[in-house]
C-alpha positions as CSV (number, residue, x, y, z in Angstrom):
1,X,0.0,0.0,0.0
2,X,1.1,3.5,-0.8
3,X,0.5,7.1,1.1
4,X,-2.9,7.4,-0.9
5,X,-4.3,5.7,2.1
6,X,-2.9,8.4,4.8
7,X,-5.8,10.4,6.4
8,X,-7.4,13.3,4.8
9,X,-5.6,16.5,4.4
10,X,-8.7,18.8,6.0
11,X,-8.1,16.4,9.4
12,X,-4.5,15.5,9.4
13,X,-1.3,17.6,9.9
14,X,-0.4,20.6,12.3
15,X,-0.8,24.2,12.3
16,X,0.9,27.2,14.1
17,X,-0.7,27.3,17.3
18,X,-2.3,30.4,18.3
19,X,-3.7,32.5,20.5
20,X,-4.6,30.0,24.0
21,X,-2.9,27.5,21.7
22,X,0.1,28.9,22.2
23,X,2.8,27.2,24.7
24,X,5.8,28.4,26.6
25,X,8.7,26.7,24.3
26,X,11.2,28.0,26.8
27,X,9.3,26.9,29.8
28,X,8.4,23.3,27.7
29,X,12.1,22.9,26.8
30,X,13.5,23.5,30.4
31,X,10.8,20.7,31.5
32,X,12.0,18.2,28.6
33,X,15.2,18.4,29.5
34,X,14.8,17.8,33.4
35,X,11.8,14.6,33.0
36,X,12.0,13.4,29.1
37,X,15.3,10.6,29.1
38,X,17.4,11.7,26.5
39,X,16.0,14.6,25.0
40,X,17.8,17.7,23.3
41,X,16.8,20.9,22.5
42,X,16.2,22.7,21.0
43,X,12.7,22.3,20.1
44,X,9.8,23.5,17.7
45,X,5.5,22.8,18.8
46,X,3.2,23.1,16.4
47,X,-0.3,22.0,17.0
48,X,-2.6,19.0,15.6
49,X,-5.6,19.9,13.3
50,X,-7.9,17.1,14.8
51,X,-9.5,16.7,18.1
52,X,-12.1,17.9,20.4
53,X,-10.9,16.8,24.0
54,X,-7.2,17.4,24.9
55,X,-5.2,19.9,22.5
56,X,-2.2,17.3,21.2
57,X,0.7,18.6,19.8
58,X,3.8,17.6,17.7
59,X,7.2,18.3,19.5
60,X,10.3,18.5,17.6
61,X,13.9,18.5,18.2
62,X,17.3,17.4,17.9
63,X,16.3,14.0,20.1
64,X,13.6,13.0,18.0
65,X,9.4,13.8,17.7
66,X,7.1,13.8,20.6
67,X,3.5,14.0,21.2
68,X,2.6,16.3,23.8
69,X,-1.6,16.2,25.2
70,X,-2.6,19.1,27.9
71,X,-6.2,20.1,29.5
72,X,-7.6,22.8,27.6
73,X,-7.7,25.8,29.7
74,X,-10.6,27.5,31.2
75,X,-13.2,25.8,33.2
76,X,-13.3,22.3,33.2
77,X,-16.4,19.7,34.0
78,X,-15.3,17.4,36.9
79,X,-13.5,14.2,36.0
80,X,-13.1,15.2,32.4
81,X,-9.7,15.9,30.1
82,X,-8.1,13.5,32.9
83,X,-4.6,13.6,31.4
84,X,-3.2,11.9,34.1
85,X,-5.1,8.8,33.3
86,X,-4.5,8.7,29.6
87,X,-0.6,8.5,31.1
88,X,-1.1,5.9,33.7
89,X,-2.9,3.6,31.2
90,X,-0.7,3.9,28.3
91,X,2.6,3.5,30.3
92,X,1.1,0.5,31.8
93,X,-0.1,-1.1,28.8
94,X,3.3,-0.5,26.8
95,X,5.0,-2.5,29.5
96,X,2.9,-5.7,28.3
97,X,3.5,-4.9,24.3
98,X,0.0,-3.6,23.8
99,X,0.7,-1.3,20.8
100,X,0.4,2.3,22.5
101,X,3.2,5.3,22.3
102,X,6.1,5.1,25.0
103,X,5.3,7.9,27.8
104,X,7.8,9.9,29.1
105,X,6.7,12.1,31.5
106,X,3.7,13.6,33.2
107,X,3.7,17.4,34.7
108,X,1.3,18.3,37.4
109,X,2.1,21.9,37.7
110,X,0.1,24.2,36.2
111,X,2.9,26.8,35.7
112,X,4.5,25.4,33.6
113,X,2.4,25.7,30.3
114,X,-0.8,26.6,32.4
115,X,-2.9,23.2,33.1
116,X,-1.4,19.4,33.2
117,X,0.2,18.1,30.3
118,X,2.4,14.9,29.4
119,X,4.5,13.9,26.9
120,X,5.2,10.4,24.7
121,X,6.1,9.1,21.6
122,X,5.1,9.8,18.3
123,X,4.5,6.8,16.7
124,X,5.6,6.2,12.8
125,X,2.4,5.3,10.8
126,X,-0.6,6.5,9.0
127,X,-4.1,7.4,10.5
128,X,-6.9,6.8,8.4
129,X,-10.2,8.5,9.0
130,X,-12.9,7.9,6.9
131,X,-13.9,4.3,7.3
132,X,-14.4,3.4,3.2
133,X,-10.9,3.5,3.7
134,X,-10.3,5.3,0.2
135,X,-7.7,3.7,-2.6
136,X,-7.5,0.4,-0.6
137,X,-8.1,-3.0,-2.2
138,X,-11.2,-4.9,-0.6
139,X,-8.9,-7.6,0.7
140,X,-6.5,-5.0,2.9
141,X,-9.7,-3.3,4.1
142,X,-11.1,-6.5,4.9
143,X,-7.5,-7.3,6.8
144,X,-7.9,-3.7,8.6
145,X,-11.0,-4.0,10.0
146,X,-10.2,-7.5,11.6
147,X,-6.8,-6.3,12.4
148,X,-8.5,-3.8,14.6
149,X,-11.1,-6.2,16.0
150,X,-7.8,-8.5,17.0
151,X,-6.0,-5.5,19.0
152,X,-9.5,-4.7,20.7
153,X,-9.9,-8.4,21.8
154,X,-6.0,-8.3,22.3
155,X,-6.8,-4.9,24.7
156,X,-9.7,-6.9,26.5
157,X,-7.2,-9.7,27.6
158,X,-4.5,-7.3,29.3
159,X,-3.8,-9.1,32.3
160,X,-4.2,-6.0,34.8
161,X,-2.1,-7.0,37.5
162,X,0.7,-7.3,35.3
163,X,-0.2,-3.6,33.8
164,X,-0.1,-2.2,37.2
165,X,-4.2,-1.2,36.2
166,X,-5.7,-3.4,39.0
167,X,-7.1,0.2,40.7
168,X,-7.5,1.8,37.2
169,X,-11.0,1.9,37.9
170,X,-13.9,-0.2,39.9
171,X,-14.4,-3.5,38.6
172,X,-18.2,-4.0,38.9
173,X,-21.4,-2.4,37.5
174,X,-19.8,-0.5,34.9
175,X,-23.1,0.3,32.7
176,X,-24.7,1.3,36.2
177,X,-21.9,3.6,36.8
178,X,-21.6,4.6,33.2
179,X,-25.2,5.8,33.0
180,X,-24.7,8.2,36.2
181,X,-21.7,9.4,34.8
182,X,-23.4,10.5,31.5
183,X,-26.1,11.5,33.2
184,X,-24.5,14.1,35.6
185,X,-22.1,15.4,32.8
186,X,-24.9,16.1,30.9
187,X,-26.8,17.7,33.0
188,X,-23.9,19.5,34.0
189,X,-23.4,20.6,30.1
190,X,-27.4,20.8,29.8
191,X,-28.3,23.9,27.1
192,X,-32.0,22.5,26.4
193,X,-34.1,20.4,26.9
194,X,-34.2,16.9,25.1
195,X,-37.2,14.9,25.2
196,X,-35.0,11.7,23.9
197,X,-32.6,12.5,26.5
198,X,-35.4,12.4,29.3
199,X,-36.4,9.1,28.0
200,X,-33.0,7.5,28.4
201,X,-32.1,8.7,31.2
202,X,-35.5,7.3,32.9
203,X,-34.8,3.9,31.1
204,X,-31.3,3.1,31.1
205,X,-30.8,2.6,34.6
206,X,-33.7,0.0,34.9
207,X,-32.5,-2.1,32.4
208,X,-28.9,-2.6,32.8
209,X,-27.1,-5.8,31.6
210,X,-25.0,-7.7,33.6
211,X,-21.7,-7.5,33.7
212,X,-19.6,-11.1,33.7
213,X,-15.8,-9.7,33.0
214,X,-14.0,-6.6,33.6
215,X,-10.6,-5.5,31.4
216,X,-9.8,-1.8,30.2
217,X,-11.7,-0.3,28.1
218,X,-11.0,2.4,25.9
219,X,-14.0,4.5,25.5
220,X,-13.7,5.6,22.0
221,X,-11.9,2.3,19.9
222,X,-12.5,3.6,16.0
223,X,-10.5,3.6,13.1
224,X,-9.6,7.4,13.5
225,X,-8.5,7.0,17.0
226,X,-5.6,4.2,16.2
227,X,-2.2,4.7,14.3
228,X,-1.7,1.8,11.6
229,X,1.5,0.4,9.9
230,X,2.6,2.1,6.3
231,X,2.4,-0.9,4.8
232,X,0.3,-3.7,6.5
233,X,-2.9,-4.0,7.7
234,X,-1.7,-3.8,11.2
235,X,-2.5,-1.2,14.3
236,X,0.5,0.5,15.5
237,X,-0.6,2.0,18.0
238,X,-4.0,3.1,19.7
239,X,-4.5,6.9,21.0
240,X,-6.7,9.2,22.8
241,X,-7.1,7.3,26.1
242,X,-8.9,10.4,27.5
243,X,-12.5,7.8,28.4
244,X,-10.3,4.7,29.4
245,X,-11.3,2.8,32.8
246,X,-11.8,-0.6,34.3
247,X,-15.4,-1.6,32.8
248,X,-17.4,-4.2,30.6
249,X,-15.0,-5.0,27.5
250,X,-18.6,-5.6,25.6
251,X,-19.4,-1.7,26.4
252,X,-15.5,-0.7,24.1
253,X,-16.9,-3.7,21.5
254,X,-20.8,-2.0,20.8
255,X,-19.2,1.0,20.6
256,X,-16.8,0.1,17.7
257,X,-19.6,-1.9,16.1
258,X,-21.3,1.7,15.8
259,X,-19.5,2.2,12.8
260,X,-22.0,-0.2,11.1
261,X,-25.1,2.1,12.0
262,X,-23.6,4.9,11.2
263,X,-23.7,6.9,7.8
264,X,-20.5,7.2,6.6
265,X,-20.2,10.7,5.4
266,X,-16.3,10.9,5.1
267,X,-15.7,9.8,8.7
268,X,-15.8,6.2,10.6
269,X,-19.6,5.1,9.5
270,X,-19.9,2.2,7.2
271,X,-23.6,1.7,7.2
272,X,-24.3,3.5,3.9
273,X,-21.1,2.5,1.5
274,X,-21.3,-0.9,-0.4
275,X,-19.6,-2.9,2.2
276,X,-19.1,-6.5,0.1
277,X,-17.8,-4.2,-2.6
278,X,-15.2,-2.3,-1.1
279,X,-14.4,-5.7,1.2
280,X,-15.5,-4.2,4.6
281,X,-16.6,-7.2,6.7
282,X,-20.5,-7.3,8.2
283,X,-21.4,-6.9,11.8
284,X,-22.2,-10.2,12.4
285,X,-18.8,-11.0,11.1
286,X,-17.4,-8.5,13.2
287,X,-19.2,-10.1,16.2
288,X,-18.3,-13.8,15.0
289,X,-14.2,-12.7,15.3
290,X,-14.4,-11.0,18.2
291,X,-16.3,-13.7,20.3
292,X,-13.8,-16.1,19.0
293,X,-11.1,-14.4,20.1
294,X,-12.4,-13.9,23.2
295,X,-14.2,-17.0,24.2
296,X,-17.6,-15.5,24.0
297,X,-20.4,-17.8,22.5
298,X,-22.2,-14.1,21.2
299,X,-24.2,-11.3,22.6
300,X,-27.5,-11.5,23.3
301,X,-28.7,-8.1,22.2
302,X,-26.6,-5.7,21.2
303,X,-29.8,-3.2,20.8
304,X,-29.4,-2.3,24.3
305,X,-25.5,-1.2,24.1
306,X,-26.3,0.4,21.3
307,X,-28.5,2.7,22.7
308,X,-26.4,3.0,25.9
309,X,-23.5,4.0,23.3
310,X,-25.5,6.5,21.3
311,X,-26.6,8.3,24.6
312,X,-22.9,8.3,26.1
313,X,-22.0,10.0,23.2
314,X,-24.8,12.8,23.0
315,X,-23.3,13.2,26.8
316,X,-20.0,13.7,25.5
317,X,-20.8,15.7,23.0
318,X,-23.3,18.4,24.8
319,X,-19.7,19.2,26.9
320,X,-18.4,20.1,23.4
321,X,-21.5,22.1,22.9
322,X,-21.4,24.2,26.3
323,X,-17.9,24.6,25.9
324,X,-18.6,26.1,22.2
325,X,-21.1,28.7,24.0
326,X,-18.5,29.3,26.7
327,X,-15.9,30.2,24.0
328,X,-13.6,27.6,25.4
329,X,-13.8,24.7,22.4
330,X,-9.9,23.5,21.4
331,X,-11.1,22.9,17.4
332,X,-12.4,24.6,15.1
333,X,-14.5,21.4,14.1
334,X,-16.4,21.6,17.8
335,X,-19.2,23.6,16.5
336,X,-20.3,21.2,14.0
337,X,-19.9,18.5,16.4
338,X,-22.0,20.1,18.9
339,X,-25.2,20.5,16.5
340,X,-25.2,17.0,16.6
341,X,-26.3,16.2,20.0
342,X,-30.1,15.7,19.0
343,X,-29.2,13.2,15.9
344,X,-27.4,11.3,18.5
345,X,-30.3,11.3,21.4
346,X,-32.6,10.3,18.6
347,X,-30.3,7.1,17.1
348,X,-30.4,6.3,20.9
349,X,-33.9,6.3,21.6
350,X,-34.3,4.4,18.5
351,X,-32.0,1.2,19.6
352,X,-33.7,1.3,22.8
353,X,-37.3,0.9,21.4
354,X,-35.8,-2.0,19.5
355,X,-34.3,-3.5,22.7
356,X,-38.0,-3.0,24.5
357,X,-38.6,0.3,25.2
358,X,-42.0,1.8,25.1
């Protein structure tokens, strides 16, 4: 495979940063060179296109690139943009061979470059965000999709103890948790009034699945959120660790599997696009793979994490929203993300009716 399949130009690359954007290079360099082993300045920042959560940007220097992720500034919801946890996962996945960037070093002090910010590797690869994977052949799409099915089940498996991630998070009632979580932040983000939302958040809670294992989950496993090898169909590394806890593996699998009811429209959805055509595999294939790779015998119905999945993501985005209003977004996409709050309540609401809600 060639560059033709690196991600789109609009999403990909860095810009000057500006304005807020901006950080201390003097101030970042003296910290390199006192908590990142072996690193030499001098050094240059410029700041990634993408995102919504953390601002993450491309360090250069004499040593080598970095990746540095901070909190945005201003005001802050409570446990969100939790850059301290994206470190303590990562470090302690890399340390079993789970493909994820080496981390160097975590800074707590807010002088610095004015709110918490670490730094790791910047891994060699090629991101690729619109799902129909563009200019590929139907059998390396085919090889993509269950390569990243493989590092999700590989993810699940993580022997925690060994990972140091035994406390990473409570081990039981995850959904139940989850659904308060959502919950609160949005009403903590609330701008309006949702009648889909009100409907959700009165029938989630009573229907809750239960939980048989616990593992680490990512929170947002999709095919823009993962690094992949130049020239196989194989994941390099997987980013943005910003949702990541202790929870139900199956909650990290429905969400990826959201990708086959969602419109494509240039980004991650493949329910629209001629799927035997271009070589993408079907869900139930999708299921099939991961089940056999970790010893399930299926899912009863996945109508229910659907909907749990669509509504934790109308949470997550309403922060963007209020953050939008507030003036305090980190990309110039968050707007348009942010109008899409209501789509998402209403995609939820529909799952749920099909997994028994009246």
């Amino acid at each position: 495979m060639t560059d033709q399949l690196d991600a789109q130009a609009a999403f990909t690359g860095t810009v000057a940063p500006e304005g807020a954007d901006r950080l201390d290079e003097a101030a970042l360099t003296r910290w390199c060179e006192a908590n990142v082993a072996g690193f030499e300045g001098p050094l240059t920042v410029a700041k990634f296109k993408g995102g919504q959560s953390n601002p993450t940007y491309r360090i250069d220097s004499p040593s080598g690139p970095y990746v540095l992720r901070r909190k945005p500034l201003g005001k802050l919801l409570p446990s969100a943009h939790a850059v301290d946890r994206e470190f303590r996962v990562q470090s302690g996945l890399h340390s079993t061979g789970f493909p994820v960037p080496r981390q160097y070093g975590l800074c707590t002090d807010d002088s610095v470059l004015g709110s918490w910010f670490y730094v790791m590797g910047c891994v060699d690869g090629r991101s690729i965000w619109d799902g129909a994977m563009p200019g590929a052949t139907p059998e390396f799409r085919r090889a993509t999709y269950f390569a990243m099915v493989d590092t999700l089940a590989q993810l699940h498996q993580v022997d925690l103890e060994a990972a140091g991630l035994s406390t990473y998070g409570k081990p039981g009632n995850y959904f139940g948790r989850q659904v308060e979580r959502w919950t609160s932040q949005y009403r903590l983000a609330e701008t309006e009034t949702m009648p889909d939302m009100e409907r959700l958040i009165a029938w989630l809670p009573s229907t809750l699945p239960t939980q048989d294992r616990t593992s680490v989950v990512h929170g947002d496993y999709r095919i823009d959120n993962l690094i992949f090898a130049r020239n196989e169909a194989r994941v390099a590394a997987v980013l943005d660790w910003e949702l990541s806890t202790l929870g139900d593996p199956l909650a990290d699998f429905t969400y990826f599997c959201m990708a086959w009811v969602t419109d494509n429209a240039g980004r991650s959805g493949v329910q629209d696009v001629d799927r035997k055509a271009l070589g993408i595999p079907e869900l139930d294939e999708v299921v099939a793979r991961y089940c056999a790779k970790t010893g399930r015998e299926g899912i009863s119905d996945i109508n229910w994490y659907l909907a749990f999945n669509f509504f934790r993501l109308a949470g997550i985005i309403q922060g963007i929203k209020k953050r939008v209003i507030e003036g305090t977004a980190s990309s110039a996409h968050a707007k348009a993300m942010s109008e899409r709050v209501a789509p998402l309540a209403e995609a939820a609401w529909s799952f749920a009716v099909k997994a028994g809600a009246r």
